[in-house]
VEXGUKOL-469157 format. One record per atom (N, C-alpha, C, O): x, y, z; atom name. Coordinates in Angstrom, 1 decimal, decimal comma, always signed. Layout:
residues N
X	Y	Z	CA $
...
//
This chain:
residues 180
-6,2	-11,4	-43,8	N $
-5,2	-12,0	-43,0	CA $
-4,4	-11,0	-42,3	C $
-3,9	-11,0	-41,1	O $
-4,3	-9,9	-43,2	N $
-3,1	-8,8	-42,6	CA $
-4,1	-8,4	-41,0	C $
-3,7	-8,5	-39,9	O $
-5,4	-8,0	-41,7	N $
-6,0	-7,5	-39,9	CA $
-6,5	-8,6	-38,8	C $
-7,0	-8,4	-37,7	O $
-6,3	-9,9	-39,5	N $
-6,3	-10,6	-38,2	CA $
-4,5	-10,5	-37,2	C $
-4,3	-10,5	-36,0	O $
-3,7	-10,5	-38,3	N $
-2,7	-10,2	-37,8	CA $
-2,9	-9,3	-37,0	C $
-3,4	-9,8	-36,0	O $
-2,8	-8,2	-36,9	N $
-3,1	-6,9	-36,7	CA $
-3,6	-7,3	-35,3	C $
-2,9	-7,4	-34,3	O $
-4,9	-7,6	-35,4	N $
-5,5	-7,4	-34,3	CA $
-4,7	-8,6	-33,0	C $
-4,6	-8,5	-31,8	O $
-4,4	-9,6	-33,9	N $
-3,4	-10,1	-32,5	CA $
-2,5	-9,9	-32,0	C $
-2,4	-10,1	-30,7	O $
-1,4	-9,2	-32,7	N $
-0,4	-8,3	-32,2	CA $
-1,0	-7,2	-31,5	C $
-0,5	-7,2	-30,3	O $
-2,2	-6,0	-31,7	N $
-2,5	-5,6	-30,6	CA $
-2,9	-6,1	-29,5	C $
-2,3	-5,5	-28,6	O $
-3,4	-6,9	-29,1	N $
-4,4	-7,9	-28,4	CA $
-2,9	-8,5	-27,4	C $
-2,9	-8,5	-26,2	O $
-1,7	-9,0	-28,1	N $
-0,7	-9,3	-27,1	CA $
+0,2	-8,0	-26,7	C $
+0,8	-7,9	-25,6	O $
+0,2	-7,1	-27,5	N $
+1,1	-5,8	-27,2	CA $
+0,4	-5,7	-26,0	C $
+1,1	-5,5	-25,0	O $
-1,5	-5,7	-25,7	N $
-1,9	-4,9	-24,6	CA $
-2,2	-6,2	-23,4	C $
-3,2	-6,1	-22,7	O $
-1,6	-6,9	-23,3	N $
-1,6	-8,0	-22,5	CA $
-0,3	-8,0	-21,8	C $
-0,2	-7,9	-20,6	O $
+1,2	-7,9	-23,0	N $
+2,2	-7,4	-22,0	CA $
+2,2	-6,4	-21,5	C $
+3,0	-6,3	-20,5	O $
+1,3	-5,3	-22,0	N $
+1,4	-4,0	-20,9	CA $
+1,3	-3,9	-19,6	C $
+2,1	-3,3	-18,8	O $
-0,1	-5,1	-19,3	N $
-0,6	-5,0	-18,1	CA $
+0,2	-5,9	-17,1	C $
+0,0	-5,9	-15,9	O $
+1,2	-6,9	-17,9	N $
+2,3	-7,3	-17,1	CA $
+3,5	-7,0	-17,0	C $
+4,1	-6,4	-17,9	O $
+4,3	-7,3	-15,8	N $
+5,5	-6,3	-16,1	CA $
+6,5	-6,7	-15,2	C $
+6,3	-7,2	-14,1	O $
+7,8	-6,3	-15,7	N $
+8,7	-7,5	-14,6	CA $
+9,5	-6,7	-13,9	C $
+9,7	-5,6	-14,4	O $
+10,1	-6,8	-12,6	N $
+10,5	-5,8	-11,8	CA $
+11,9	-5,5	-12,0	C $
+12,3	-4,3	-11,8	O $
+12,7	-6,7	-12,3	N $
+14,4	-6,8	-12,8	CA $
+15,1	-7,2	-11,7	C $
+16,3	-7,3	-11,8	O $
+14,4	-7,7	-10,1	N $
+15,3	-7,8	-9,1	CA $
+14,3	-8,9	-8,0	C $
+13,1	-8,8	-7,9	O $
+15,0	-9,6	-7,4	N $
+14,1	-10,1	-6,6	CA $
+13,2	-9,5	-5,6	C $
+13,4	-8,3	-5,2	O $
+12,4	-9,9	-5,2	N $
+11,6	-9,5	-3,9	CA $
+11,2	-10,7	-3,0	C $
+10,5	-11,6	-3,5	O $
+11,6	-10,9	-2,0	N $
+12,2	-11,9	-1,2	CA $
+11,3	-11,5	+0,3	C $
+11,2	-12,5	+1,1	O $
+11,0	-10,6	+0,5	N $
+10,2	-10,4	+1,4	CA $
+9,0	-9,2	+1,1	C $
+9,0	-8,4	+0,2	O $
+7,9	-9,1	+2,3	N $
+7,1	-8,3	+2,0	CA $
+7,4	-6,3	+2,1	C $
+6,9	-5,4	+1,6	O $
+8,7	-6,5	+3,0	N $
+9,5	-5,4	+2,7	CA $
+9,7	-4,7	+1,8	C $
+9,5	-3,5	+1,5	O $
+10,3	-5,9	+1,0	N $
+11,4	-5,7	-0,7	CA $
+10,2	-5,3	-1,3	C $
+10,5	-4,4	-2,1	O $
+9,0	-5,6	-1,3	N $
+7,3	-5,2	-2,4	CA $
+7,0	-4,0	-1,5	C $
+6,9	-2,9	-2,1	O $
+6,8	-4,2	-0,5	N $
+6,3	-2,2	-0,3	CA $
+7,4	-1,4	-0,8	C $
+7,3	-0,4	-1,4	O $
+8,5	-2,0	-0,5	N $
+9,6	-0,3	-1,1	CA $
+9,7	-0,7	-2,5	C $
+10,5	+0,1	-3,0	O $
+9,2	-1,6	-3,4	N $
+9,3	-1,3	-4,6	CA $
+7,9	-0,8	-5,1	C $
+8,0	-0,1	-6,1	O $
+6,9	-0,8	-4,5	N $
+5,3	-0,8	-4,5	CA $
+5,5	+0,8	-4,5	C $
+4,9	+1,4	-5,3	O $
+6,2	+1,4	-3,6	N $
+6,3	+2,5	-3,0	CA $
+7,2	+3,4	-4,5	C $
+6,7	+4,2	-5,2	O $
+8,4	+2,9	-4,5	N $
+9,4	+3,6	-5,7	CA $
+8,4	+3,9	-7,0	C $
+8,3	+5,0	-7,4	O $
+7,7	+2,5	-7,7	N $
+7,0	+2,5	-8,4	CA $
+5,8	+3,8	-8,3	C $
+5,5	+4,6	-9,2	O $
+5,4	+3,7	-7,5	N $
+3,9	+4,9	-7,3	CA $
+4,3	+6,4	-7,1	C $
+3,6	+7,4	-7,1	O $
+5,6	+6,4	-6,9	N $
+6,7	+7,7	-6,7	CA $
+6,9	+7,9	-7,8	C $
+6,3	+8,9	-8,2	O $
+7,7	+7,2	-8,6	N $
+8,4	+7,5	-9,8	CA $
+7,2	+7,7	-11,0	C $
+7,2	+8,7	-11,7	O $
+6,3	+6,9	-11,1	N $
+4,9	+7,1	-11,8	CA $
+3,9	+8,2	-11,5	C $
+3,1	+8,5	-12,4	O $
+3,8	+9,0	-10,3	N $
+3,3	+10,2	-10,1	CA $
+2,0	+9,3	-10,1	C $
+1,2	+9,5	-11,0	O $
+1,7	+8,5	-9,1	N $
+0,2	+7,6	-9,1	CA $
-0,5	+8,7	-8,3	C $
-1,6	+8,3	-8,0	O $
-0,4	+9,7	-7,9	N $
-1,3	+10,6	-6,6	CA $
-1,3	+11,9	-7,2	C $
-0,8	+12,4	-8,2	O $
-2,0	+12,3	-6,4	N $
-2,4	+14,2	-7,0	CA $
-1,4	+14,8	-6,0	C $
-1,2	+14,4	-4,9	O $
-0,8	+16,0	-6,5	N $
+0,2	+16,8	-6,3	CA $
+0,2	+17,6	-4,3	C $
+1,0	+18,2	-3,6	O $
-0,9	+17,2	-4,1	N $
-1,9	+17,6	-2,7	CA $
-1,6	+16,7	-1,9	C $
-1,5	+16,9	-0,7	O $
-1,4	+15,7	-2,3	N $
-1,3	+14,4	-1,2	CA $
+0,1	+14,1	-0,5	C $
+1,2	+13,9	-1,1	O $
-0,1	+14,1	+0,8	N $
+1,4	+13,9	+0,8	CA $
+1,3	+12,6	+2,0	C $
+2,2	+12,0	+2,5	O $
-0,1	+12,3	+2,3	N $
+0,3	+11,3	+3,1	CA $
-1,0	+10,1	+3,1	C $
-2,2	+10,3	+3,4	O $
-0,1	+8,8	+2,7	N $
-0,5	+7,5	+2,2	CA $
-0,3	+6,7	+3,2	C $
+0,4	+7,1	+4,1	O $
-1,2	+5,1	+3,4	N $
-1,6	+4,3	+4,1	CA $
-1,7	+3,2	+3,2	C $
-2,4	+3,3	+2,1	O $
-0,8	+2,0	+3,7	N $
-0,4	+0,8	+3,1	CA $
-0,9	-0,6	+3,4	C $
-0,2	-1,1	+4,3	O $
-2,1	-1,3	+2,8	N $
-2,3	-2,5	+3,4	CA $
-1,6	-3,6	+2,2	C $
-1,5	-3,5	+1,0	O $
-1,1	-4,6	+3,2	N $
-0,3	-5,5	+2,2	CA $
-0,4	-6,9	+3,0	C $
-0,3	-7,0	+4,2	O $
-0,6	-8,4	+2,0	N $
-1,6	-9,0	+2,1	CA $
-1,0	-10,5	+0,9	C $
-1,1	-10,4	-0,3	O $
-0,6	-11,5	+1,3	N $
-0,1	-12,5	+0,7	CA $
-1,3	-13,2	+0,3	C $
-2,3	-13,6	+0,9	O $
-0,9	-13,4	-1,4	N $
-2,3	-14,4	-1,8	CA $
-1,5	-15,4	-2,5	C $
-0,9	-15,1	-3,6	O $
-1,3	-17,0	-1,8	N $
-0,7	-17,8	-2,1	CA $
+1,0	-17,4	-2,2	C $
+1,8	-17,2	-1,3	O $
+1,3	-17,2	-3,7	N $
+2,7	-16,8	-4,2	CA $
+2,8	-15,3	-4,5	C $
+3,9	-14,8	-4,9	O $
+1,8	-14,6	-4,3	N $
+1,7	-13,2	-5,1	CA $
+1,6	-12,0	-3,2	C $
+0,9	-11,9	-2,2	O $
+2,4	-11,5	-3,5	N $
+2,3	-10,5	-2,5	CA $
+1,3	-9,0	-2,9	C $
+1,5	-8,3	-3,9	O $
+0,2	-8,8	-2,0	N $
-0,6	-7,7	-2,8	CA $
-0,6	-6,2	-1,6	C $
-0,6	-6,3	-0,4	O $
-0,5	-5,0	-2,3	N $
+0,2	-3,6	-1,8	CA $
-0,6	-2,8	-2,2	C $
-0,8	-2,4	-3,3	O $
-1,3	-2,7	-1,1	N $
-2,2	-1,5	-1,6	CA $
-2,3	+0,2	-1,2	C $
-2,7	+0,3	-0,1	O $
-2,2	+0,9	-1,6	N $
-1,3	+2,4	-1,7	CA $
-2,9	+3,8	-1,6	C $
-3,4	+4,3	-2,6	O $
-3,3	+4,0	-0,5	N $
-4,2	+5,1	-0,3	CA $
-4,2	+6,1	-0,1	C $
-4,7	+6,0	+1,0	O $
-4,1	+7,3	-0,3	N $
-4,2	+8,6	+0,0	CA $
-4,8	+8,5	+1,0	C $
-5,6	+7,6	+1,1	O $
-4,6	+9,4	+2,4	N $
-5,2	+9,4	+3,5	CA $
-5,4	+11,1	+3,7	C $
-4,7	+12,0	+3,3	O $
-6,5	+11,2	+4,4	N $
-7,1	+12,5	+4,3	CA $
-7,7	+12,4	+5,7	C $
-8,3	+13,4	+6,2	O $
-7,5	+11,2	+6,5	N $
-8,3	+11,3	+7,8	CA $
-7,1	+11,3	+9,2	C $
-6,0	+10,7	+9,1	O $
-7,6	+12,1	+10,6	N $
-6,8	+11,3	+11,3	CA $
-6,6	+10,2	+11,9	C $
-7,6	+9,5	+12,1	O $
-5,3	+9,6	+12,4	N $
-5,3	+8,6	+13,0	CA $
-5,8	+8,6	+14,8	C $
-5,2	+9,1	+15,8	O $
-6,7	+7,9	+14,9	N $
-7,4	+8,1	+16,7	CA $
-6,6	+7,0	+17,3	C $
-6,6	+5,8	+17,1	O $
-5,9	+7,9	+18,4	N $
-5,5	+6,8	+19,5	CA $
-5,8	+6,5	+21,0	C $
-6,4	+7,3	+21,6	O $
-5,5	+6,0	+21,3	N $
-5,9	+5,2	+22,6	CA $
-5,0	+4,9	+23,3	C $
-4,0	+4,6	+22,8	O $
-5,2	+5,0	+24,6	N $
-4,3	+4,5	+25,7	CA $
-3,5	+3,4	+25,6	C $
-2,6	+3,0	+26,3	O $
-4,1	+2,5	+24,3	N $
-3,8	+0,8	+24,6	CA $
-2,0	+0,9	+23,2	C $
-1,1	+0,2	+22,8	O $
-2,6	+2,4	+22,9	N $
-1,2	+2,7	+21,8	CA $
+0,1	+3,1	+22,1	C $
+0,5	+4,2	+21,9	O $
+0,9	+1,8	+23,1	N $
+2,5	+2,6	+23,6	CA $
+3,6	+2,2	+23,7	C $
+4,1	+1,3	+24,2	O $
+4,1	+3,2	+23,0	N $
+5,6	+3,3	+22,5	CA $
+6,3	+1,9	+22,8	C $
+6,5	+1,8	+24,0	O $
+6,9	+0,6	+22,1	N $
+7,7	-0,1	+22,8	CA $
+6,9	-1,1	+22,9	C $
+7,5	-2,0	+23,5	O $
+5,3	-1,6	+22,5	N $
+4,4	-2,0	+21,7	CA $
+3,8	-2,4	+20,5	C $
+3,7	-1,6	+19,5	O $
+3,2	-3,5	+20,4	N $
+2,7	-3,8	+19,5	CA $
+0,9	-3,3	+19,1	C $
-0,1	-3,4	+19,7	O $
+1,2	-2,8	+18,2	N $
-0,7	-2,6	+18,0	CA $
-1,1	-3,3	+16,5	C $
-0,5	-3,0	+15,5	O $
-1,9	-4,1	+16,5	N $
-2,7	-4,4	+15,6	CA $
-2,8	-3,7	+14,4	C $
-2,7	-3,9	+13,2	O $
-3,3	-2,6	+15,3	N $
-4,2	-1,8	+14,1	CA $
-3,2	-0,2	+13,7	C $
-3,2	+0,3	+12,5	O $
-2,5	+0,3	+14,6	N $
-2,0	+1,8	+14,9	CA $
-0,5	+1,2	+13,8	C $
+0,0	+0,1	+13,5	O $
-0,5	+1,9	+13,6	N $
+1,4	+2,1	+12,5	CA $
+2,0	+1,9	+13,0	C $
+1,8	+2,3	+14,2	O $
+3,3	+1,1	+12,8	N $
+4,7	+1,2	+13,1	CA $
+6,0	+1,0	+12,4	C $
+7,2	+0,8	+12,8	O $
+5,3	+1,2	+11,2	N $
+6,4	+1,8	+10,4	CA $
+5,9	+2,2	+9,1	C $
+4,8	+1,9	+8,6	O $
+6,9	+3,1	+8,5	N $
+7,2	+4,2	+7,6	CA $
+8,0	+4,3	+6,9	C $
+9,1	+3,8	+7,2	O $
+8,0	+4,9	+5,8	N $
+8,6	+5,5	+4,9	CA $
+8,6	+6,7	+4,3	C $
+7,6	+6,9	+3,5	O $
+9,6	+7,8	+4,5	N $
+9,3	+9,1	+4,2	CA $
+10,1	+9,1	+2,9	C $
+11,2	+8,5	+2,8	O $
+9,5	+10,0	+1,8	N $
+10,7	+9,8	+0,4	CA $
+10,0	+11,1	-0,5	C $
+8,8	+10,9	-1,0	O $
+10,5	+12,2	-0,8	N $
+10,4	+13,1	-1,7	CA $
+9,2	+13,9	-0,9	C $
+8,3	+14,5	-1,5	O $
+9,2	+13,7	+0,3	N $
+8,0	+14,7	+0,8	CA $
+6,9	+14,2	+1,2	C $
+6,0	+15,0	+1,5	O $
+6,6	+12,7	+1,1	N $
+5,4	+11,8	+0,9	CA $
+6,0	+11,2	+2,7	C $
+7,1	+11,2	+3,1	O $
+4,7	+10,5	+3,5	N $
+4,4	+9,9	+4,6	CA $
+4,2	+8,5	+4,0	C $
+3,2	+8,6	+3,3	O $
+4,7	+7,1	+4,1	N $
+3,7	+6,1	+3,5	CA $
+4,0	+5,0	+4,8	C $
+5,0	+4,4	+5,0	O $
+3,0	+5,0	+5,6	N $
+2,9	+4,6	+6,8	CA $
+1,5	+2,9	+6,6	C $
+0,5	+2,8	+6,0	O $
+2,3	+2,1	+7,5	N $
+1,5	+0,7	+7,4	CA $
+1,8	+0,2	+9,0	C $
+2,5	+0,7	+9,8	O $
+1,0	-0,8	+9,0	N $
+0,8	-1,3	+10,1	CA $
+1,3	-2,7	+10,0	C $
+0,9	-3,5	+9,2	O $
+2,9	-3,3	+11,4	N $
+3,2	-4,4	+11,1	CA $
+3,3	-5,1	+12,5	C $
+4,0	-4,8	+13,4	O $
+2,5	-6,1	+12,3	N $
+2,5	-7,0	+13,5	CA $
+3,9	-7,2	+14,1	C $
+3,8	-7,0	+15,3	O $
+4,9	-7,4	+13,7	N $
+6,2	-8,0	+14,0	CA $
+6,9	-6,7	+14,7	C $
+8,0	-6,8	+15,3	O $
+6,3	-5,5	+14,6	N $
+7,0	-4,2	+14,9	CA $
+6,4	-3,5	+16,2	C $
+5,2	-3,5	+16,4	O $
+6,9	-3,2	+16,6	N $
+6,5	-1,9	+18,1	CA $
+6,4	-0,6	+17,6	C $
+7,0	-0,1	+16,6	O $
+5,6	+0,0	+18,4	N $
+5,5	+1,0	+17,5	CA $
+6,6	+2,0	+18,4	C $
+6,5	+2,0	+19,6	O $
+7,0	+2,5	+18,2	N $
+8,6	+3,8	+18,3	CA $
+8,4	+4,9	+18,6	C $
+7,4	+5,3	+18,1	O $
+8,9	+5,7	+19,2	N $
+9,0	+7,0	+19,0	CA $
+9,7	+8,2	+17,9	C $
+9,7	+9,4	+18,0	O $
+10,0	+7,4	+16,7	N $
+10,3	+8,1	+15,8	CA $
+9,1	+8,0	+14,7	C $
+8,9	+8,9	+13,9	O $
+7,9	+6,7	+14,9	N $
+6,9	+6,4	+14,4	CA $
+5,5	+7,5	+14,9	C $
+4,6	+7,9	+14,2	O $
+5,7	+7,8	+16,3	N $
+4,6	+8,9	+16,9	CA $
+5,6	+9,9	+16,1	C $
+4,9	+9,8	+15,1	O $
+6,4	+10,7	+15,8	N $
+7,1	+12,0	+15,7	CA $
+6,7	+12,1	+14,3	C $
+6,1	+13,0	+13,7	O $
+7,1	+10,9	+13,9	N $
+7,0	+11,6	+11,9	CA $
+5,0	+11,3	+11,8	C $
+4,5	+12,1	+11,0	O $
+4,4	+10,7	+12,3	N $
+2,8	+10,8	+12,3	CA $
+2,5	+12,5	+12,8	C $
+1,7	+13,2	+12,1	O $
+3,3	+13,1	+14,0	N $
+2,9	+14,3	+14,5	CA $
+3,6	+15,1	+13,9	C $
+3,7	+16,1	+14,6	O $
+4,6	+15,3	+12,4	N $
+5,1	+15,9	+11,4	CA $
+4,3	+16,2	+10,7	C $
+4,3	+17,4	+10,3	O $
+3,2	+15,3	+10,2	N $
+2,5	+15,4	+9,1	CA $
+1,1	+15,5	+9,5	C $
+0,2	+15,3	+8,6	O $
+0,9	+15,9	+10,8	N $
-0,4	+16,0	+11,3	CA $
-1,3	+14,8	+10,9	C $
-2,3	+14,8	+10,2	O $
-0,9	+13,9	+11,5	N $
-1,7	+12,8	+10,9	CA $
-2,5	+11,9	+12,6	C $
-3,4	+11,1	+12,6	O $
-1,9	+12,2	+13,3	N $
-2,2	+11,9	+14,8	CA $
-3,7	+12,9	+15,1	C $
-3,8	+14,1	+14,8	O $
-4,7	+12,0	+15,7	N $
-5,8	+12,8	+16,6	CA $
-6,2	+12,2	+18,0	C $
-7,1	+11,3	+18,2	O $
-5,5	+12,9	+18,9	N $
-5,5	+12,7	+20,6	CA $
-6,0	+13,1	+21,1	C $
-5,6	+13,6	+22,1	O $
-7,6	+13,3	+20,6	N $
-9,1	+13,9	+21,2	CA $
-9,3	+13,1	+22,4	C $
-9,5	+13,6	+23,5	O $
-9,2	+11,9	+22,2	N $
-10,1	+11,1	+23,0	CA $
-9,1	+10,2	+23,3	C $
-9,4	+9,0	+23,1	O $
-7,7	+10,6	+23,7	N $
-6,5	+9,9	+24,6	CA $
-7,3	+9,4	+25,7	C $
-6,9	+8,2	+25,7	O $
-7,9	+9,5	+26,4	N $
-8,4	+8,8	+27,7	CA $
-9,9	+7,9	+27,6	C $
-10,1	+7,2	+28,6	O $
-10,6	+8,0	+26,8	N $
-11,2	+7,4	+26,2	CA $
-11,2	+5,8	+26,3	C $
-10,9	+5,5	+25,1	O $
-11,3	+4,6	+27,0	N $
-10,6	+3,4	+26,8	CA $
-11,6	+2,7	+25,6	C $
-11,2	+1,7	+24,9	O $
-12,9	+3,4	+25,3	N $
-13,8	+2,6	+24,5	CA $
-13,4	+3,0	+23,2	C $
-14,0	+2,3	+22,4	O $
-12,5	+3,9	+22,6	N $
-12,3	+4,2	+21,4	CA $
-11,3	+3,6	+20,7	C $
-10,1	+3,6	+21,0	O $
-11,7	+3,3	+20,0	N $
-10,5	+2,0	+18,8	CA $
-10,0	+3,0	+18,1	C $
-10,4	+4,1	+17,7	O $
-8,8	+2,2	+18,3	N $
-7,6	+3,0	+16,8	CA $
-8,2	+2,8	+15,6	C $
-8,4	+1,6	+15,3	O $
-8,5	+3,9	+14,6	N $
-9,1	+3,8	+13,2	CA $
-8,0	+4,2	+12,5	C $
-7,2	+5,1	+12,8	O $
-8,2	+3,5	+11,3	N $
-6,9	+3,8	+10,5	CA $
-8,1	+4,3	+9,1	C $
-9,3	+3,8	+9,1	O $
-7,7	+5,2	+8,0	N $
-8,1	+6,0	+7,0	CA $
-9,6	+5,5	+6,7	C $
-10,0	+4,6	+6,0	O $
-10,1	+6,4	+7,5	N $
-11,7	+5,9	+7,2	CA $
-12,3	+7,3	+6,1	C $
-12,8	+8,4	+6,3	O $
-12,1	+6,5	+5,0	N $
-12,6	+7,4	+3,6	CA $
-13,6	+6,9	+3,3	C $
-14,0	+5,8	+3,5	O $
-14,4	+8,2	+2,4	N $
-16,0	+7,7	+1,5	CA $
-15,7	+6,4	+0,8	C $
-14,6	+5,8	+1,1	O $
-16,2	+6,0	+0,2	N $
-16,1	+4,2	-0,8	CA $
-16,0	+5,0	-2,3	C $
-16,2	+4,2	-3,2	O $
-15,7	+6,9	-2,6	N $
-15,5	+7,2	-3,9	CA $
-13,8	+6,7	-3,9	C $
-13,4	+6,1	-4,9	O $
-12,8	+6,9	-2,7	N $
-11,8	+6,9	-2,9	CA $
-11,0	+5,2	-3,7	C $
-11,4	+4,0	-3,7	O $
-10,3	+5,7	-4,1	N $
-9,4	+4,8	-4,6	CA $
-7,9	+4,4	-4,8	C $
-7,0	+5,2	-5,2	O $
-7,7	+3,4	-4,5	N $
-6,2	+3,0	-4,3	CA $
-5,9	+2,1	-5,7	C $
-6,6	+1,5	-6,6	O $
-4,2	+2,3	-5,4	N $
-3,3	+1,5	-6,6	CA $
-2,8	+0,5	-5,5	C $
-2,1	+0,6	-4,5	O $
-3,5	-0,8	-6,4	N $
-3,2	-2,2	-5,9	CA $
-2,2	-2,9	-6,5	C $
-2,6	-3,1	-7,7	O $
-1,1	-3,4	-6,4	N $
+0,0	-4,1	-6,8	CA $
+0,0	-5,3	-6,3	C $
-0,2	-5,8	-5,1	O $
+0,2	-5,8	-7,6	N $
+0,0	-7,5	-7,3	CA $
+1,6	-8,4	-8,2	C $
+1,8	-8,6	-9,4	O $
+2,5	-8,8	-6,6	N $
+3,8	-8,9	-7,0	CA $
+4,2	-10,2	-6,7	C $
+4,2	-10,7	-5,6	O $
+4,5	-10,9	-7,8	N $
+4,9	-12,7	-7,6	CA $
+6,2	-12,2	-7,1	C $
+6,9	-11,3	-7,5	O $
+6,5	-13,1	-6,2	N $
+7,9	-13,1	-5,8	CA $
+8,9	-13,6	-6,0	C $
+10,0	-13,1	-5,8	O $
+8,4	-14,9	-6,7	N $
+9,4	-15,8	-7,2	CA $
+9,8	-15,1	-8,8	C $
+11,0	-15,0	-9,2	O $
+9,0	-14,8	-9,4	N $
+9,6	-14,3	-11,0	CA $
+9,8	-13,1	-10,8	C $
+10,4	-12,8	-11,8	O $
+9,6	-12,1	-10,1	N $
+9,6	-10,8	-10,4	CA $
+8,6	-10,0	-11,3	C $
+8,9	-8,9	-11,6	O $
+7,6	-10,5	-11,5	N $
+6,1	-10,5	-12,5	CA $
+5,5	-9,8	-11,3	C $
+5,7	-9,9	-10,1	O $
+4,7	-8,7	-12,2	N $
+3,9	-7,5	-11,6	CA $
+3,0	-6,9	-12,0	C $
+3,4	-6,3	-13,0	O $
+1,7	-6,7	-11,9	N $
+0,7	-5,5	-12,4	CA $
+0,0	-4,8	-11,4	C $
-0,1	-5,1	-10,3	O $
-0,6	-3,8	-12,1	N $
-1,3	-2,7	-10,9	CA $
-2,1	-2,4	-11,1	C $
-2,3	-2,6	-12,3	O $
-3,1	-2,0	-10,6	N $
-4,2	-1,4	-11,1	CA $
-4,9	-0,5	-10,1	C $
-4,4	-0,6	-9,0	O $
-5,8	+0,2	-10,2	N $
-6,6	+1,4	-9,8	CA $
-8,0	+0,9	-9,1	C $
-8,9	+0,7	-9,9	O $
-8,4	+0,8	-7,4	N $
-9,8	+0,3	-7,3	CA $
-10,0	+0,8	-6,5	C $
-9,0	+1,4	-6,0	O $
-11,4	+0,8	-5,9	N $
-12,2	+1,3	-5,1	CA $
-12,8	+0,5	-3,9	C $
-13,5	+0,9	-3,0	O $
-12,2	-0,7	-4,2	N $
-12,3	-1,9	-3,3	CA $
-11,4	-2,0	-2,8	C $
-10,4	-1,8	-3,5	O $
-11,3	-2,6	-1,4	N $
-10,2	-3,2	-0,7	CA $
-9,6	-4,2	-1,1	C $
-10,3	-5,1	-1,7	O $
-8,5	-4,3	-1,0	N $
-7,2	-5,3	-1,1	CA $
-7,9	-6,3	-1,0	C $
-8,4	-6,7	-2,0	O $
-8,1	-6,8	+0,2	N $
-8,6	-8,2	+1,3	CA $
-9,9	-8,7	+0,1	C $
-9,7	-9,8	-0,3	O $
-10,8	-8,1	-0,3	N $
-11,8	-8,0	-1,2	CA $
-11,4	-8,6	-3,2	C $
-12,1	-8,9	-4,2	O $
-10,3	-8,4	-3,0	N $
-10,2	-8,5	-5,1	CA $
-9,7	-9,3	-5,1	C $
-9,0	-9,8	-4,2	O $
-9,9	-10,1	-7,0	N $
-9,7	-11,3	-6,8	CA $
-8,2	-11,0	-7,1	C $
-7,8	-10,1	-7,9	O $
-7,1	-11,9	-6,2	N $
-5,9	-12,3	-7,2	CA $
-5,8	-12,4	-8,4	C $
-6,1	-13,3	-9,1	O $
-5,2	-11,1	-8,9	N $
-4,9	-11,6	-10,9	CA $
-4,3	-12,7	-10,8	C $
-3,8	-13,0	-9,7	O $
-4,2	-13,5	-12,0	N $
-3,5	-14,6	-12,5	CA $
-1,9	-14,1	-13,4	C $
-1,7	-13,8	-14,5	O $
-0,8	-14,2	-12,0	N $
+0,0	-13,8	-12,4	CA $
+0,8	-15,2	-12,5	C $
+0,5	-16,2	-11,7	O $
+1,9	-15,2	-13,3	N $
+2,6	-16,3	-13,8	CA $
+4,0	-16,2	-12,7	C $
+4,9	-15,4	-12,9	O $
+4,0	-17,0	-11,8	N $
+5,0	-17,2	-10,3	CA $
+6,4	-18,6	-10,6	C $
+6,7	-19,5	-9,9	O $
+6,6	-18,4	-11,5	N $
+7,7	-19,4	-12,0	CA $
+8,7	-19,5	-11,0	C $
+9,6	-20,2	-11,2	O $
//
């Protein structure tokens, strides 16, 4: 009896681990990257070398999902990328915090001139083929070894878990988080 006990108390000890509650609302997709972001800062989710990350983020029903990459490649642009504009695919907005770049791409946003400056801070801009009209903006095109920390944030409860993959965001299933 005692080690069936046992083993259920472990068995829920390691079930609340993998859930976890934030203490504050998150009310927009904003409020989840800068907590997605705090979290992966404060936890030291990256190797000591990295200083510049790429954010795709991605509503599944009630659950907002944040996905957090090390970026190692540059960003290619194109003529069709200007200032006072919207792009698809090119960044337009950021967050700089303890020495880290964490740059995403948001439809609703133009992209700025403070957004070209801190990209050409951290050397993360490649204006090879500025005149180029056939060349698409690529955003962190890594091997399929790399891997990102995926956050998966109900909004309505404040309910959260994360985890570590090698697959894209757009690609995994939604955990079954509890959105009360």
């Amino acid at each position: 009896m005692k080690k069936i006990f046992l083993l259920s108390f472990l068995v829920s000890v390691y079930s609340c681990s993998q859930l976890r509650q934030i203490g504050y609302d998150i009310s927009t997709n904003d409020d989840a990257i800068k907590f997605a972001i705090s979290d992966f800062i404060q936890n030291k989710e990256f190797k000591k070398s990295e200083k510049v990350f790429s954010l795709n983020s991605r509503v599944f029903d009630n659950v907002i999902g944040i996905s957090i990459l090390a970026n190692q490649e540059k960003l290619l642009i194109s003529p069709s990328n200007k200032i006072g504009y919207v792009s698809l695919y090119f960044p337009s907005r950021f967050i700089e915090r303890d020495g880290r770049l964490f740059y995403w791409s948001d439809s609703t946003s133009v992209l700025t001139e403070d957004m070209v400056k801190i990209l050409s801070k951290y050397k993360v801009i490649d204006s090879s083929n500025i005149n180029d009209v056939n060349v698409l903006p690529m955003m962190n095109l890594k091997s399929h070894d790399s891997e990102a920390m995926h956050y998966y944030i109900c909004a309505k409860s404040g309910n959260y878990t994360k985890k570590r993959s090698s697959t894209a965001l757009d690609y995994e299933d939604n955990p079954n988080l509890s959105c009360r």
